[in-house]
LUMBA-404147 format. One record per residue (C-alpha): x, y, z; residue number from 1. Coordinates in steps of 0.2 Angstrom, whole numbers. Layout:
<gutis>
{guti {X; Y; Z}; NUM} ...
</gutis>
This chain:
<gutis>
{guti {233; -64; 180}; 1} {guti {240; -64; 163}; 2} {guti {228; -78; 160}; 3} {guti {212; -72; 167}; 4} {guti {214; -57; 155}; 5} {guti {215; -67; 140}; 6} {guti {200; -77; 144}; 7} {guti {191; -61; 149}; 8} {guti {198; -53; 131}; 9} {guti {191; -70; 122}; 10} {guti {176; -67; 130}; 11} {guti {175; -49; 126}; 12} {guti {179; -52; 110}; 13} {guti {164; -67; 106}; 14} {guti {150; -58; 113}; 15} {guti {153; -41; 105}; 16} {guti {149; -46; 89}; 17} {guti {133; -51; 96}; 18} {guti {129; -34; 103}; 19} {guti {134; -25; 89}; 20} {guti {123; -38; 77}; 21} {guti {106; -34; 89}; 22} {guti {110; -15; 89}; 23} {guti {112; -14; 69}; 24} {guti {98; -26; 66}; 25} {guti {89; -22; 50}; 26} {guti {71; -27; 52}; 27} {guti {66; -19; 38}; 28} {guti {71; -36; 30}; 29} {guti {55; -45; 34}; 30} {guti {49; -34; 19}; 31} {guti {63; -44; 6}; 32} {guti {50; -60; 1}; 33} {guti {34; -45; -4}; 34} {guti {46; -36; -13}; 35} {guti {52; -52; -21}; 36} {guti {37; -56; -27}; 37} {guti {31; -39; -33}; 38} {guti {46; -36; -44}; 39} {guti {50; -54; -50}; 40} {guti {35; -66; -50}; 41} {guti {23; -68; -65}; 42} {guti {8; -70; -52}; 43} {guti {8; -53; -44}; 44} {guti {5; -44; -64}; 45} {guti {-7; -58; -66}; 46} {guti {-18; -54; -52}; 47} {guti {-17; -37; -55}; 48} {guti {-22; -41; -72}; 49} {guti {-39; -51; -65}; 50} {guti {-44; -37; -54}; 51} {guti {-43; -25; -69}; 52} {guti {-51; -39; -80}; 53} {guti {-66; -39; -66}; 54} {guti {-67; -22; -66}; 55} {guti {-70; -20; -84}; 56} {guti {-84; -35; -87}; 57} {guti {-92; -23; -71}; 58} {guti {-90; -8; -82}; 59} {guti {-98; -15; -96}; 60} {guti {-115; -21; -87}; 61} {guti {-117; -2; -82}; 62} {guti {-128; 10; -87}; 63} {guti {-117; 24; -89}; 64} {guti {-132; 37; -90}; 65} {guti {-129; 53; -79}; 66} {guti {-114; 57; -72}; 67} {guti {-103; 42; -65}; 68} {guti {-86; 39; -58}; 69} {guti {-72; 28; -53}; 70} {guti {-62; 31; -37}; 71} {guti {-43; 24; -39}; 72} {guti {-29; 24; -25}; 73} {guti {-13; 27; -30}; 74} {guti {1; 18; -21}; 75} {guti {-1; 0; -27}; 76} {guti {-17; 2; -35}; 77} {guti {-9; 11; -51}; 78} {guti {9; 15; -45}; 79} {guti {21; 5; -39}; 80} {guti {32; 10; -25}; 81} {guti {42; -7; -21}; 82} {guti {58; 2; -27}; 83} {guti {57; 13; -10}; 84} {guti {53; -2; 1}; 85} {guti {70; -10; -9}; 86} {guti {79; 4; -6}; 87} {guti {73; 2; 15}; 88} {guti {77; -17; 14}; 89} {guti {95; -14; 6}; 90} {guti {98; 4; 19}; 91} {guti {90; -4; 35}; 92} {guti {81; 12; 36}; 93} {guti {66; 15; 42}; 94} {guti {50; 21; 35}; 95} {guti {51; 40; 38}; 96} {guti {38; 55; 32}; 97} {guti {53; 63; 26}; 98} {guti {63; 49; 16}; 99} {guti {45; 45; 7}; 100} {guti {41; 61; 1}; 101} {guti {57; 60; -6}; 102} {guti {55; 45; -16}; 103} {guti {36; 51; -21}; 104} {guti {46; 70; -28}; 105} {guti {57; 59; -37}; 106} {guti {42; 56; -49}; 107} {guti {52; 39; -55}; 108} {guti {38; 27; -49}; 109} {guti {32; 15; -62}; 110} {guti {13; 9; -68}; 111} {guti {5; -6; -59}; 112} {guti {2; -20; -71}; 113} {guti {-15; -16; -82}; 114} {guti {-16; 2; -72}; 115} {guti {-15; 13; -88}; 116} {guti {-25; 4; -99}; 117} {guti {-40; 1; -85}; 118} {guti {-40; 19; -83}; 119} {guti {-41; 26; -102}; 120} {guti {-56; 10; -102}; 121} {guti {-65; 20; -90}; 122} {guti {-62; 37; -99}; 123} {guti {-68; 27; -113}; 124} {guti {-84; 23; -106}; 125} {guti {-88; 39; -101}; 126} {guti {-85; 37; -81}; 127} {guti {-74; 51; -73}; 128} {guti {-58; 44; -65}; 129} {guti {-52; 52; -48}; 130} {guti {-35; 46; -39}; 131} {guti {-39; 47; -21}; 132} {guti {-23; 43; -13}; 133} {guti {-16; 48; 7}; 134} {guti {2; 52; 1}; 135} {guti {5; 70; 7}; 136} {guti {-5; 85; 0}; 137} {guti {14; 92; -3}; 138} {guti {17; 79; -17}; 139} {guti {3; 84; -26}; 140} {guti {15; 92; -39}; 141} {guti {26; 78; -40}; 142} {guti {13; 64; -41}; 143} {guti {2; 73; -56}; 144} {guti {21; 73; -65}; 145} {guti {22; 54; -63}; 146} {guti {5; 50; -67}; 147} {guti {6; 62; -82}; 148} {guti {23; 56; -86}; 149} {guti {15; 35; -88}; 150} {guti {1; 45; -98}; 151} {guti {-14; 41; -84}; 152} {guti {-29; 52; -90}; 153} {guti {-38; 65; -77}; 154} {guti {-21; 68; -70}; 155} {guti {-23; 84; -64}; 156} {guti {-26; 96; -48}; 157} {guti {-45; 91; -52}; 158} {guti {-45; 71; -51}; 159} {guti {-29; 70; -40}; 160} {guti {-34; 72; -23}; 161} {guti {-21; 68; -7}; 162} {guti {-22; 68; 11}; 163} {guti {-23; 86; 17}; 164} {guti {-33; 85; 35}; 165} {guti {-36; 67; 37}; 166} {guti {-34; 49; 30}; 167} {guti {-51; 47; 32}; 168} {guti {-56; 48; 10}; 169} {guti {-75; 47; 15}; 170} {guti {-71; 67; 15}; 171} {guti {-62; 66; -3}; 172} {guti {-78; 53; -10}; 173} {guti {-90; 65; -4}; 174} {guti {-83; 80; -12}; 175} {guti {-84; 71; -29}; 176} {guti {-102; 66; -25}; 177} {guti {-105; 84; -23}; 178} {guti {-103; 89; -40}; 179} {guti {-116; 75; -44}; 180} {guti {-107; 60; -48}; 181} {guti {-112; 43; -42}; 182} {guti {-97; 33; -37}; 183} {guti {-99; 16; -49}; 184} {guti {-81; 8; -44}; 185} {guti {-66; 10; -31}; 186} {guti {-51; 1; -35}; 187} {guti {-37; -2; -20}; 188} {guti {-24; -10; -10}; 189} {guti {-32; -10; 7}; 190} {guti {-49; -9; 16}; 191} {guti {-50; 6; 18}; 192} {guti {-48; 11; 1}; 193} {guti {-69; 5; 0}; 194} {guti {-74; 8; 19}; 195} {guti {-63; 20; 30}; 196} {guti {-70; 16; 47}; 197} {guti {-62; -5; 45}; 198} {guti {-42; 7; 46}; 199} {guti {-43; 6; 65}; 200} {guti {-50; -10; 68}; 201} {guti {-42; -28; 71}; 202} {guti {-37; -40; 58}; 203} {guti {-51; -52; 66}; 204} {guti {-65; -39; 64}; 205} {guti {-56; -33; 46}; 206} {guti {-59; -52; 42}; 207} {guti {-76; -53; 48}; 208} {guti {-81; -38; 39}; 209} {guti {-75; -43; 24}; 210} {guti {-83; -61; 26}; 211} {guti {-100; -50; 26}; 212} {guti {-94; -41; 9}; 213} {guti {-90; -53; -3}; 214} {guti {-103; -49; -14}; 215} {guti {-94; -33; -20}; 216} {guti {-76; -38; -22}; 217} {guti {-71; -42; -39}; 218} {guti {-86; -30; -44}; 219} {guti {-91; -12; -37}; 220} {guti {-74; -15; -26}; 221} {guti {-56; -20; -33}; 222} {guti {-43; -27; -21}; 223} {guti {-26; -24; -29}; 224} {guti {-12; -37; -23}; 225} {guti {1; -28; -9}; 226} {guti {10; -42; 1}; 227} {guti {24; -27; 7}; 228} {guti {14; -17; 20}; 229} {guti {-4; -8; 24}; 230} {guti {-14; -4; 39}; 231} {guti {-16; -23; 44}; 232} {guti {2; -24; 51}; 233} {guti {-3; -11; 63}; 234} {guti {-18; -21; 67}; 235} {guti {-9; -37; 71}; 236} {guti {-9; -31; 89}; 237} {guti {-14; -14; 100}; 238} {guti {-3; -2; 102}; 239} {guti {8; -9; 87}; 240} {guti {16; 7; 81}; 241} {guti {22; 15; 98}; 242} {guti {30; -1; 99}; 243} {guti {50; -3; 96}; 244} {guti {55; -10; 77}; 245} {guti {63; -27; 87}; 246} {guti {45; -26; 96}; 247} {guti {36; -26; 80}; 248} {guti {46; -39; 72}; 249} {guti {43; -50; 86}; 250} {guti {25; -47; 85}; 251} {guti {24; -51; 68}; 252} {guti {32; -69; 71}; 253} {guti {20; -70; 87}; 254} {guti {3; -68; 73}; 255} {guti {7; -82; 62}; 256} {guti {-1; -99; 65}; 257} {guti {10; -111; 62}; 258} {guti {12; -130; 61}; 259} {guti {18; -139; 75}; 260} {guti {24; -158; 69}; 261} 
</gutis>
């Protein structure tokens, strides 16, 4: 009997850890390579660098007669947040509404590479700058303090428009089209930072669409480098974000192609 209890104890004992590993896994680890490469590689600032670059040698072929504006996101278009996905990675916390609002009251986020200076270019050139960003209209305070704090021009309640109703910006670009300015540039992160209706499409059509587009990238549109996370994880598959975090890790490794020696 004594016996059969030792096995059973061994037993026990060699499959708990198992449990206990599954139960305190810490997906948020598939973000640890983007955050990497965001704080640490020289290519990240150098394509930021080229998308500013683009924009600028845009600029300069405009007519800047009448009144004219450039539209820029915030969350890694001119700021970077990796420090908060850093500090998910290293807590295994998920993303929460609450814990992000945190980080964006903290005020501490620092200037994408070539941000600053693209932006006092614009202001340069006579073209009204606008941040049009969907962190929560309750952070307006706090994110005009950062901006201001980096010394980003237009950073007020007037130019710094955030999410109040809806993600949808077409409501946001419209309201600055109403007081007669055309919009010459966007600069962003994702697609829907240009073209709002592409956020609840798949990452086939997004490719497709894109495909269709090329012309304006690099030009009237700037893609800003984010290898952490945006809207096309949640369109890797339907239904991604009811799903469990082991779910959605296991969908992530399910998208990839890979070779097969």
């Amino acid at each position: 009997m004594r016996k059969r209890y030792a096995v059973l104890s061994l037993l026990v004992l060699s499959v708990l850890p198992v449990i206990m590993g599954c139960a305190s896994a810490n997906y948020n680890r598939d973000l640890l390579m983007g955050i990497v490469w965001q704080q640490e590689s020289g290519e990240y600032p150098a394509l930021c660098y080229q998308a500013f670059n683009s924009g600028k040698e845009f600029v300069r072929t405009l007519s800047t007669a009448g009144k004219t504006a450039a539209v820029l996101d915030i969350d890694e278009t001119v700021l970077d947040n990796s420090k908060y996905a850093a500090w998910m990675v290293r807590s295994g916390k998920p993303w929460s509404a609450a814990a992000w609002e945190q980080w964006c009251n903290d005020a501490s986020a620092p200037a994408i590479p070539g941000a600053l200076d693209f932006a006092n270019f614009l202001t340069a050139a006579g073209i009204e700058v606008y941040y049009v960003s969907n962190r929560p209209a309750s952070t307006t305070g706090s994110t005009i303090n950062n901006l201001q704090a980096l010394g980003f021009p237009k950073a007020d309640r007037d130019h710094v428009m955030l999410q109040e109703d809806t993600s949808d910006k077409a409501p946001r670009l419209g309201k600055i089209r109403s007081q007669g300015y055309e919009i010459v540039l966007l600069a962003g992160d994702s697609l829907e930072d240009f073209e709002s209706f592409t956020r609840s499409w798949p990452n086939a059509e997004r490719r497709t669409w894109v495909d269709s587009q090329v012309e304006k990238f690099g030009v009237y549109w700037l893609v800003l480098p984010n290898s952490v996370y945006g809207t096309f994880e949640a369109a890797i598959k339907s239904g991604y974000r009811g799903l469990s975090l082991k779910e959605q890790a296991q969908a992530r490794l399910d998208a990839i192609e890979a070779w097969e020696p």
